[in-house]
N, C-alpha and C positions, 0 to 999 in steps of 0.2 A: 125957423128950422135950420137956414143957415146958419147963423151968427151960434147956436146951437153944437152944431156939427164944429164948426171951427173950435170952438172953446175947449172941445173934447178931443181934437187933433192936438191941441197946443196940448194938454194934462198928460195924453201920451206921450209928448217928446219928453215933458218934465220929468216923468216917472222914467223913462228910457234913460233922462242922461241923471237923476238918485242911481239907477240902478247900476251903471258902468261906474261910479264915483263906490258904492259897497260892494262890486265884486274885485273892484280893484285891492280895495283894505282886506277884503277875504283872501286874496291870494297873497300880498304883504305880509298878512298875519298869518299864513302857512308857511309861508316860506323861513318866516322868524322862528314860529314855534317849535322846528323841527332841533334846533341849537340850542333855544331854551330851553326845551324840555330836559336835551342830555345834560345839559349844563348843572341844571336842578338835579336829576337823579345822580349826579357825577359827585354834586356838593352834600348830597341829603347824609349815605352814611357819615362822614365827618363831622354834619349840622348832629345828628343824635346821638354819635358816642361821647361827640364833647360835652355833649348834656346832659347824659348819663353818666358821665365818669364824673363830672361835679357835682351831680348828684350823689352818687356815693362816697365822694370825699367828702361832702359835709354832713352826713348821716353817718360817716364811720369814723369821724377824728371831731374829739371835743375839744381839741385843747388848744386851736387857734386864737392866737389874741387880734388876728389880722378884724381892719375897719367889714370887710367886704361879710365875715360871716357870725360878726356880731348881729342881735338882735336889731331891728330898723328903731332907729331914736326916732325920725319923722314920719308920720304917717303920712305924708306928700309924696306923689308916686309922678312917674317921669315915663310916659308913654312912646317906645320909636314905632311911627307910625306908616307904614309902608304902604302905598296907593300908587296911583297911576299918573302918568302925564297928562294923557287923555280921555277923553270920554268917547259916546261907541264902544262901550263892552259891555254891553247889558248892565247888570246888577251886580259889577263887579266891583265898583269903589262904595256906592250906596250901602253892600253887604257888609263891608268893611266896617265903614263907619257906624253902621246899627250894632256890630259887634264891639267894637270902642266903646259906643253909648251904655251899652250896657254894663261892659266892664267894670267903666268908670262912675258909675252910678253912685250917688252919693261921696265921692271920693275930690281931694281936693289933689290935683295933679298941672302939671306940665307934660309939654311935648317936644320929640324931634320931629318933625316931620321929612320923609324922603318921599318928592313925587308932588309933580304943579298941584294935583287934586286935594294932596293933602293939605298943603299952606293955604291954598283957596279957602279949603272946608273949615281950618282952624281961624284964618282970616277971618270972615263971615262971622263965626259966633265970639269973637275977640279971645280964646286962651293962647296964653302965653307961650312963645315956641323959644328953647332956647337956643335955637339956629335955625336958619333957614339956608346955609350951606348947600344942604344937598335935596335942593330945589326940583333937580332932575333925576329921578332912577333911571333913566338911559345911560347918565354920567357917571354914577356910583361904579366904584373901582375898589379892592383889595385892600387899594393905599385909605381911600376915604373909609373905608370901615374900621380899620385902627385909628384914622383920626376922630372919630364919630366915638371909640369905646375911650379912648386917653380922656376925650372931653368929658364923656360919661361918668369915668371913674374921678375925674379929677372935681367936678361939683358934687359925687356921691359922698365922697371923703368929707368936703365941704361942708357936707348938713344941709344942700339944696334940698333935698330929696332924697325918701329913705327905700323907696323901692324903686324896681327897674325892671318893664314890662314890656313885651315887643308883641306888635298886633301886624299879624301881616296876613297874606292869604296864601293857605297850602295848596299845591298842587298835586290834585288825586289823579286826573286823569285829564285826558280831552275832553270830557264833560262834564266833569266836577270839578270845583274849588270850595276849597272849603277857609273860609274867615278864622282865624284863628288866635288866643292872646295867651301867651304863659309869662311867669316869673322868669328871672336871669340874676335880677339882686335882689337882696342882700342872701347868701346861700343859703340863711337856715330857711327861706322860704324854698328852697329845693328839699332839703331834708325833713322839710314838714310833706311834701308831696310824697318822697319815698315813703315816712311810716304810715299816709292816710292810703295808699297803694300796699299796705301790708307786707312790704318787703323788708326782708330783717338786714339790718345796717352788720356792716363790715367792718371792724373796730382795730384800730393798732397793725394793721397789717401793714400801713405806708409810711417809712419813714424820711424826711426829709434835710438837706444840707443846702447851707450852711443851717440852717432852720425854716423849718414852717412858714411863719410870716413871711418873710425872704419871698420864699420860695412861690407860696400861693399869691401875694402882692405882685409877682410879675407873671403869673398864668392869668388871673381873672382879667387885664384889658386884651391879651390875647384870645379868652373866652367870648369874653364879649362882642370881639372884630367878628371871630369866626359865628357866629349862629345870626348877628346881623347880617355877613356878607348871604348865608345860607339863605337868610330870610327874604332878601334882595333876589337873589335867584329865584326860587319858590314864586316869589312874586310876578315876579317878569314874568313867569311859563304863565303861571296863572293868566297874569293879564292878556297874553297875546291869545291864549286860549276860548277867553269869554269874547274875545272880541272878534275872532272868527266863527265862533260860532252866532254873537249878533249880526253882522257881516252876512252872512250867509241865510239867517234867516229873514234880514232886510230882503235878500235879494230873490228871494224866493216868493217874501209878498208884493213885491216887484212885477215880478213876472206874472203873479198871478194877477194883479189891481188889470196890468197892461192888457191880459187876455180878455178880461171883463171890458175893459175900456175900449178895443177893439171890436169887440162882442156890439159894443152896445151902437158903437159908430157904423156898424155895417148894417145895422136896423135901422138905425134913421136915414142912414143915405136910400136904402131899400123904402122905405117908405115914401119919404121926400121922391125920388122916381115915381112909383107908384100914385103919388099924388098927381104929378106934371103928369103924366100919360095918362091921369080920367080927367085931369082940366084938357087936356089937349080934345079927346074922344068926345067930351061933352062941348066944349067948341064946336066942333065939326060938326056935331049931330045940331047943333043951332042954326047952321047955316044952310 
């Protein structure tokens, strides 16, 4: 009963010092998310107008000869894949990636990955990453998102790959994230989204100088910085989000394992008493 009792002393300290190690990352991760979050709502309208307005510019002008909104020559798609550092976020990189998989299903592609989780998870099943750069989304900056779209565009030109698709995770709220993959290249894959959304295309209305190609050849790696860097942000919130809320639920079964654990120590010590005082009583009544 002893050696008993002790084992279940020692499981409490262990559970007590899980528990200060997840309320510590719970309140880490509130303190972070409160930045991230605005960060993300701050980036969001600029992430969807730029997405919209390229959207309607390649539904509403056919006469570009530019590489970026010709039809895709390679059916090889180029996924930037946006994940975590770490793990402790519940179902937050897992999610990700079962939305990747599906995506990509049947599809012969490469990857960027941004985020340890990602180059791990693409490590692991051997596909092909064409950087591993930006290792860390902690690190990801303004500057690395135009370095991340110039590389993009500059093997998209290339014929590496004819599509260009960003899987990252939206930020709904404090309790939701939502996994998410759209197009980006080549534009008529945006223009085919506006007429399957029934929206009628806006034709000749834009005209540009020196010319078009010109013109759209130096917006789209701009396009591209900008909805990655959005995507980055998005991300971050997300992440810090799921992982206070695992956090917190850690520590809540915590408290509760420790209450039972306590519960159960104070009935064997109560009994183990109870036993020593009828071995004592029956002693004495032998004597």
């Amino acid at each position: 009963m002893a050696a008993n009792m002790k084992a279940v002393k020692l499981r409490i300290k262990s559970v007590q010092s899980t528990m200060q190690i997840t309320k510590a990352m719970e309140l880490v991760a509130s303190s972070k998310l409160r930045k991230a979050k605005e960060r993300a709502e701050t980036c969001r309208p600029y992430f969807e107008t730029l997405h919209e307005t390229l959207r309607e510019i390649a539904a509403g002008n056919t006469d570009f000869s530019s590489v970026y909104a010709k039809e895709a020559v390679s059916e090889k798609y180029c996924y930037i894949v946006i994940a975590g550092d770490r793990g402790l976020a519940g179902g937050y990189n897992a999610n990700l990636f079962k939305c990747l998989e599906a995506a990509s299903a049947g599809k012969e592609y490469v990857v960027l990955p941004i985020g340890k989780k990602a180059v791990e998870y693409f490590h692991r099943r051997g596909i092909e990453c064409i950087t591993e750069q930006f290792a860390e989304i902690a690190d990801v900056s303004v500057a690395d998102c135009f370095e991340m779209a110039n590389l993009l565009c500059e093997e998209f030109k290339r014929g590496s790959f004819g599509h260009i698709e960003l899987c990252y995770t939206k930020f709904v709220s404090m309790l939701s994230q939502q996994p998410d993959v759209f197009s980006m290249l080549p534009l008529t894959d945006l223009a085919e989204e506006e007429n399957a959304e029934g929206k009628k295309p806006v034709r000749n209305l834009i005209l540009y100088e020196p010319d078009s190609m010109e013109v759209f050849d130096a917006i789209v790696p701009e396009y591209l910085a900008g909805i990655v860097y959005g995507g980055v942000c998005e991300a971050l919130a997300s992440e810090l989000a799921a992982r206070r809320t695992a956090m917190e639920a850690a520590t809540g079964n915590a408290e509760e394992m420790i209450e039972k654990l306590n519960l159960y120590y104070n009935r064997a010590r109560q009994a183990s008493i109870t036993q020593e005082i009828t071995e004592i009583v029956g002693g004495a009544e032998g004597l």
